[in-house]
N, C-alpha and C positions, 0 to 999 in steps of 0.2 A: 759547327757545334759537334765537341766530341761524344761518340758512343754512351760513353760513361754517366757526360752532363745530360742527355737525352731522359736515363731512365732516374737521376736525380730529381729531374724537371716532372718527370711520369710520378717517381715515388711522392711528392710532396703535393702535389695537385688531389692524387688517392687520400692521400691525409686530411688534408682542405676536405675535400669533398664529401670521403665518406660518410660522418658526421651529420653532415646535410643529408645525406641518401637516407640515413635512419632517420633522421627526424619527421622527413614527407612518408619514409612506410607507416613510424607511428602514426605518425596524422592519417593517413587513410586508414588503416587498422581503426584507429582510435573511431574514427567520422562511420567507417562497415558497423562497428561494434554500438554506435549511439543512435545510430539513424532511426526515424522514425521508420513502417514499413506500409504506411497505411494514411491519407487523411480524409476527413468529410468537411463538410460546411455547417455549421451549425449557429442559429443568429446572426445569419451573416461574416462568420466569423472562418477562417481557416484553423481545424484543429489536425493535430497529431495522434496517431497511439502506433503502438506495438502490437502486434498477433502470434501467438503461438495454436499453432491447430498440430497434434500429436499422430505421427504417422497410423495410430490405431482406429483414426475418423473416420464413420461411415456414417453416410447419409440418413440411412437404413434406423440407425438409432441415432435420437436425439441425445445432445451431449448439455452436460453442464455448462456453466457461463461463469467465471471468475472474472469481474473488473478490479483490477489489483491498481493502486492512486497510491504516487510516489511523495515525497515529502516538501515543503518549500525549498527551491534553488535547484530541484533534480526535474526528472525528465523521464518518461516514460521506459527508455532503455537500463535504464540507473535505478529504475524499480525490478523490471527483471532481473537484474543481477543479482542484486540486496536482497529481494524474498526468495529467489530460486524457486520460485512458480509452476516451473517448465518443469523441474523434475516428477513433482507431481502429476501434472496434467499426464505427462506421457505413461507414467506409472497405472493412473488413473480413469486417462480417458477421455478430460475437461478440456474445453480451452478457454485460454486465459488470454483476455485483454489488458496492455497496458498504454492508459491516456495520459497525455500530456496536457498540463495544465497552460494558460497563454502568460506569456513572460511580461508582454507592455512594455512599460520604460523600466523595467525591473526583471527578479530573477522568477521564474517561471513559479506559479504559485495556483493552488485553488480558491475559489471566492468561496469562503466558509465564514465569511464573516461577521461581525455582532451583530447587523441586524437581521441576516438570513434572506433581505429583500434581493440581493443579484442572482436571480435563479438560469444565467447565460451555462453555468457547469451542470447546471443540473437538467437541463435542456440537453446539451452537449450526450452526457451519458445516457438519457433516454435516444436521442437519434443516435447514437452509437449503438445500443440494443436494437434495436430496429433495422440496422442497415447491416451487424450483422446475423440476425432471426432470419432476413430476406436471403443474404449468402450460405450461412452454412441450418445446417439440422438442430435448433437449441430446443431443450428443454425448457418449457417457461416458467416451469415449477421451483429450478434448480438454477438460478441467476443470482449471486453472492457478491459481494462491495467489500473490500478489504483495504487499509493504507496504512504508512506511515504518516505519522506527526501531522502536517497539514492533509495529509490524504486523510488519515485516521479520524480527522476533523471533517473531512468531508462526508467519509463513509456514515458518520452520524446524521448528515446532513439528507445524504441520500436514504436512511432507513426511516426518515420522515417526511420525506416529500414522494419517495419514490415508492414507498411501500406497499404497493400493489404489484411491484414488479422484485422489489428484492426480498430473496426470501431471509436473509441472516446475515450480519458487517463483523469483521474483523477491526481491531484497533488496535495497535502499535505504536506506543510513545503518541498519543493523538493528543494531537492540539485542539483544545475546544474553545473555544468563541462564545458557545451557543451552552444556555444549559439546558439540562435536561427536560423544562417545564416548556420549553419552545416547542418544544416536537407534537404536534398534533397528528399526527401517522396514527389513522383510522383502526391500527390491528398492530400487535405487541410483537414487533422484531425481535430474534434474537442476536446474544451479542457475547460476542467472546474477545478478549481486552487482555494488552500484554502490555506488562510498564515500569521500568528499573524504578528503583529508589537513589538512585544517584544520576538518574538524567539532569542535566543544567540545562534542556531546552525547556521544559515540558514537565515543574517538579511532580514529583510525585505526592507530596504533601499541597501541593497547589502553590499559588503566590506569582512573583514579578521574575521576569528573566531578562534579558539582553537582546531576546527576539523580538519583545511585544511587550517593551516599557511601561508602557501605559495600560495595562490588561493583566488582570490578575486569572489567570489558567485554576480550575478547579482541584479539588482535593478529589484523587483518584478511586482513592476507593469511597467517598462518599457520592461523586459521580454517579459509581458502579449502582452502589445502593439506591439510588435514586430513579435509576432506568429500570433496577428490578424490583420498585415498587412500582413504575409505570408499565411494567408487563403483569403484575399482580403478581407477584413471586411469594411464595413462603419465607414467611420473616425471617428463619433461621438457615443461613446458608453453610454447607459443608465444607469444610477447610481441611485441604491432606497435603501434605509434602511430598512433592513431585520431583525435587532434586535436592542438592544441599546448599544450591542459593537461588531455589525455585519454588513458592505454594500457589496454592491453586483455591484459589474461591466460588464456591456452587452455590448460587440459586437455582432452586426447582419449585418443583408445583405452580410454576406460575401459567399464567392464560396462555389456550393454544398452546400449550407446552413450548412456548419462548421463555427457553434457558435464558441464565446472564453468568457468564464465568469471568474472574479475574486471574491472571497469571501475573503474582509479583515475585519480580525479577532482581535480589539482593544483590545491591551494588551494581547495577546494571545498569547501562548509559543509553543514550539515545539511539537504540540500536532496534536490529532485528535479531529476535534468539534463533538459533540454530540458522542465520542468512549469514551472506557473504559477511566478515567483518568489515568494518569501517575505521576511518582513521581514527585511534584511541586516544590521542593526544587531545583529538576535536570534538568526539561522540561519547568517550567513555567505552566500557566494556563492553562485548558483543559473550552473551551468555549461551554456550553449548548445554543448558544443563535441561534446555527445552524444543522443541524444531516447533515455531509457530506458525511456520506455512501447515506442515502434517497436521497440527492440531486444532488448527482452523478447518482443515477437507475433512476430517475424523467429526468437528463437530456439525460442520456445514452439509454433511452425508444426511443427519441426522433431524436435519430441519430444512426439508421443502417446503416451499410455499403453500401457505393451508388456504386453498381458496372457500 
């Protein structure tokens, strides 16, 4: 074999092969970047989440608690990216938990469903508060539930089953199941709610989608109204424009001063505002004209738990 055909036989094997070399970096990249970093047992059951603890954590002071609940078909890692959590926490001080819901013969999902009776997630997030209260230094005053779409369905779930432990839920494009007259939660959660008008998962006018054929999803802002007659809200709530495809809806005066704010999102898709965007083809718009992680910690500062 001459010289020449040697490094021919060398060049085209590089070519072959390269290819493949990148594909396995992605895949570990990809598998570093999704992994869970953390699991417990909960019901018998093996769960997952994510942990972020912000290099400014002392034991010395107790820290907030964010459980931040990704959306159906995602995964605890896919939620810290999406809400960008971490930025905050480190800014701020919190740590923030992200749980994975269990997949089954299907795509990874919360049980938030009609009849509210599979309480195996909400079990799951109480032994997760627990195991880490035992680990790190938390404040039990200052423990916050926040998600997307099916999490967002859940975080409702949890401000009435768990409401001795959570002080205030975010919701994000939240799939609801359940309404509002379900909720027996002893003491009036607050709640702060972000929701385009052109999501196709999750209308914002309410009605049937292609996620949950058979399940008509409620009218958002009647929801809203709904929860903030069930905290006892002043009938009359405050409306200001907070961007040029963003308002903002205030209930005050209500019990325990559990606020209920709506941020609707013009033209805005089943996204997170100011979070990583998402595929627009598949979610619709991701709107900058609000950051609903900040304005969830800005409202969530403001509502510790009133024992």
């Amino acid at each position: 074999m001459t010289h020449d055909r040697k490094w021919v036989i060398v060049a085209v094997l590089a070519f072959i092969l390269t290819p493949l070399a990148l594909v396995l970096i992605e895949a570990r990249t990809y598998y570093v970047a999704t992994r869970s970093t953390g699991t417990i047992v909960s019901s018998g059951e093996k769960r997952e989440y994510v942990l972020y603890v912000p290099r400014s954590y002392e034991r010395a002071r107790p820290a907030p608690l964010v459980i931040s609940l990704h959306g159906a078909g995602l995964w605890g890692a896919a939620q810290q990216d999406i809400s960008q959590w971490n930025e905050v926490a480190e800014r701020e001080g919190l740590i923030v938990v992200y749980p994975s819901g269990l997949g089954g013969r299907g795509p990874r999902a919360w049980r938030a469903g009609h009849s509210g009776a599979d309480n195996r997630d909400v079990r799951f997030i109480s032994d997760l508060i627990d195991m880490l209260e035992s680990a790190y230094s938390i404040d039990p005053a200052r423990i916050y539930a926040n998600g997307l779409s099916n999490g967002g369905g859940m975080s409702f779930v949890l401000s009435c089953t768990l409401s001795d432990r959570i002080a205030a839920v975010g919701l994000v494009g939240a799939a609801h199941f359940l309404p509002v007259s379900w909720c027996a939660a002893p003491r009036p959660v607050p709640m702060m709610a972000f929701h385009g008008t052109a999501d196709r998962f999750t209308a914002y006018n309410g009605g049937t989608s292609w996620v949950a054929r058979r399940h008509r999803f409620p009218n958002i802002a009647t929801f809203t109204a709904d929860w903030a007659r069930k905290n006892q809200c002043g009938p009359d709530p405050v409306e200001s424009v907070v961007a040029a495809d963003v308002t903002r809806l205030e209930y005050t005066n209500c019990g325990d001063d559990a606020d209920v704010v709506l941020y609707t999102i013009r033209d805005g898709g089943h996204t997170w505002p100011g979070g990583a965007p998402l595929s627009e083809w598949f979610v619709g718009t991701t709107s900058t004209g609000v950051d609903a992680t900040s304005q969830m910690w800005e409202f969530f500062k403001e509502h510790p738990l009133r024992r």
